[in-house]
SETI-646383 format. One record per atom (N, C-alpha, C): residue in three letters; x, y, z. Coordinates in steps of 0.02 Angstrom, whole numbers, padded with zeros to 5 digits, always signed. Example, Ala and Ser with C-alpha at 12.3 -4.5 7.8 and 13.67 -1.06 7.14 Angstrom:
2
ala+00660-00284+00390/ala+00615-00225+00390/ala+00660-00165+00390/ser+00642-00112+00354/ser+00684-00053+00357/ser+00645+00002+00394/
# end
This chain:
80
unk+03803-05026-00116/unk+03848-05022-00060/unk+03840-05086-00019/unk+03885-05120+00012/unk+03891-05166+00041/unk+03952-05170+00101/unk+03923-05189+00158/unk+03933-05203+00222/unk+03954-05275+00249/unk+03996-05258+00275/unk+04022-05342+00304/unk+04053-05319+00391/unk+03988-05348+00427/unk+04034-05346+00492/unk+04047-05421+00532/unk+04117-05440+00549/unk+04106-05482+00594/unk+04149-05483+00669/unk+04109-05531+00654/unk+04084-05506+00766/unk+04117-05573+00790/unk+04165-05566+00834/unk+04199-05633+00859/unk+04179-05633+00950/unk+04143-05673+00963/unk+04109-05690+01020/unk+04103-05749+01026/unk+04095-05771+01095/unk+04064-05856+01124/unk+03992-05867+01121/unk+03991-05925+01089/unk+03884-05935+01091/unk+03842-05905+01145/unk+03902-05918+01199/unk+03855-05897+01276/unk+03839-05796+01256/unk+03905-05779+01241/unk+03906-05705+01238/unk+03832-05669+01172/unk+03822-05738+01122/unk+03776-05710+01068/unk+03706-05717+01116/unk+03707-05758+01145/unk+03642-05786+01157/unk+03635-05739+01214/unk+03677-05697+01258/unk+03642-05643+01304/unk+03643-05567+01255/unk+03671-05561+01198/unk+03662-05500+01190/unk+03616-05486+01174/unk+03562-05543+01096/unk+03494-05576+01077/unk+03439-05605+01123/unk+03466-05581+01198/unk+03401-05611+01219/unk+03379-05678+01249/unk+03403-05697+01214/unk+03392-05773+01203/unk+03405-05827+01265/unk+03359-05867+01308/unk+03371-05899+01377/unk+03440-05962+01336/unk+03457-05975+01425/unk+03517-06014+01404/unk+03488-06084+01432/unk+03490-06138+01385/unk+03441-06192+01385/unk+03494-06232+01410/unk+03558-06233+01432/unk+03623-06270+01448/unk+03598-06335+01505/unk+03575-06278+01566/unk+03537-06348+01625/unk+03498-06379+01600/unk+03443-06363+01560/unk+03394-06415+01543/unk+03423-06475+01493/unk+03460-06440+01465/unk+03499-06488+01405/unk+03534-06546+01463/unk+03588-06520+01508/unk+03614-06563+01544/unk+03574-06601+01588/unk+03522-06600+01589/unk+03474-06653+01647/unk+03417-06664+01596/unk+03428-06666+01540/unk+03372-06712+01489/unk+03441-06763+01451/unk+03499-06737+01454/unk+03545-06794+01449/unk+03565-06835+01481/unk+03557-06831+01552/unk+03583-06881+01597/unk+03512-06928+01599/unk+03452-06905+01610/unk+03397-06951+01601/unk+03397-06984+01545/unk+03417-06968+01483/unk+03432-07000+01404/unk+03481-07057+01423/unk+03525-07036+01456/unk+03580-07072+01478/unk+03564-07148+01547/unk+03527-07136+01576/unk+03502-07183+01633/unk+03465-07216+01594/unk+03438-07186+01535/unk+03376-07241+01501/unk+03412-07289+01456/unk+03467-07264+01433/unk+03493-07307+01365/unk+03529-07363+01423/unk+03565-07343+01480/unk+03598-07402+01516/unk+03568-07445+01530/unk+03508-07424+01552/unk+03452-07478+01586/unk+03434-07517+01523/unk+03418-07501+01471/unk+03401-07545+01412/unk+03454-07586+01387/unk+03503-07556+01409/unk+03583-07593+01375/unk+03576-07679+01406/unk+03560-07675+01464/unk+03548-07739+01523/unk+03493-07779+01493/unk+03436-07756+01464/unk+03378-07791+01431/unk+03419-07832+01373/unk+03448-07790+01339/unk+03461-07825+01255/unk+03516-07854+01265/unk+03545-07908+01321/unk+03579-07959+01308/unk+03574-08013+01259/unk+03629-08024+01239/unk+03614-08075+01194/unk+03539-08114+01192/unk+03569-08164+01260/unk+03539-08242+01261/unk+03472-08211+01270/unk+03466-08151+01312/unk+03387-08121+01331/unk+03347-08106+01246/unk+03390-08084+01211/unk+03356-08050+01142/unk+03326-08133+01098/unk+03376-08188+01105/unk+03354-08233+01072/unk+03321-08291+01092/unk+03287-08282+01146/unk+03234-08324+01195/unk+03172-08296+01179/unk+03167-08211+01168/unk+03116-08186+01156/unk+03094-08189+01089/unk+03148-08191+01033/unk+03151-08168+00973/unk+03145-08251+00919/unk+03171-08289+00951/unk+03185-08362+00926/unk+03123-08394+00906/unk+03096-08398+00969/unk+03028-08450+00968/unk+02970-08420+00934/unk+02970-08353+00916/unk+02913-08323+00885/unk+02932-08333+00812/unk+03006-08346+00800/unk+03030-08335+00725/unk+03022-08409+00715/unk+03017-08446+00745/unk+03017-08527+00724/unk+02935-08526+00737/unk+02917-08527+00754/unk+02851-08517+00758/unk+02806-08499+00670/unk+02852-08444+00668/unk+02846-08415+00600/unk+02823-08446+00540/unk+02901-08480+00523/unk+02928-08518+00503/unk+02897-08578+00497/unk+02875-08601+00537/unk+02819-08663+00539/unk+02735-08643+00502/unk+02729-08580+00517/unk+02665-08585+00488/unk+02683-08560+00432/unk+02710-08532+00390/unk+02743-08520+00340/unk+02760-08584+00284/unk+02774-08635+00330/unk+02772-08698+00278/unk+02717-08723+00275/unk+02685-08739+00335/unk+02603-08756+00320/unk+02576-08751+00264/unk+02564-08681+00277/unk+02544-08618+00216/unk+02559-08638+00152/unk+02639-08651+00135/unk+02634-08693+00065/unk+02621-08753+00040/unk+02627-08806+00121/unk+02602-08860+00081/unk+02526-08876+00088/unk+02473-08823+00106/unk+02436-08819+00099/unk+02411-08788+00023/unk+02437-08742+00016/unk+02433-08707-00050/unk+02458-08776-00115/unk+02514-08801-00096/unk+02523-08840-00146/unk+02471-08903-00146/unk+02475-08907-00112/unk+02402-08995-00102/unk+02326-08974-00129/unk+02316-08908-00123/unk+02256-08883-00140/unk+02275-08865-00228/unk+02337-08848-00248/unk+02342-08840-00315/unk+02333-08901-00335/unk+02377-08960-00323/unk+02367-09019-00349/unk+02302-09073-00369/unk+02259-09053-00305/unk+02190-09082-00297/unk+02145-09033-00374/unk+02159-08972-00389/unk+02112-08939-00439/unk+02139-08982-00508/unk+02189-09002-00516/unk+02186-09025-00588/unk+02163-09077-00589/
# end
């Protein structure tokens, strides 16, 4: 035997018949703080700001990175 009931209701209406607390305010004021945080960061990651910080460490890099090989290569050359 088999049973099929369905039940046409609003989430709000399931969630008081089950019991269940309504998490709606907390949701709406952990989004607006989500929301103040991403703006405020939006202002940090300007361009010219991202590649002043990001530039000189990558050239930096980059420099010891060649070192590195023509050290490696001068030291291969010297063993034969």
């Amino acid at each position: 035997m088999k049973f099929t009931v369905d039940v046409d209701c609003t989430p709000e209406e399931a969630r008081a018949f089950l019991g269940l607390p309504d998490v709606k305010p907390m949701q709406d004021a952990l989004m607006s703080q989500v929301q103040e945080r991403m703006t405020a960061a939006l202002h940090v990651m300007e361009p010219e700001a991202m590649l002043k910080t990001w530039l000189p460490a990558g050239v930096q890099g980059m420099e010891q990175l060649q070192k590195m090989f023509w050290s490696q290569f001068a030291s291969a050359g010297r063993q034969k």
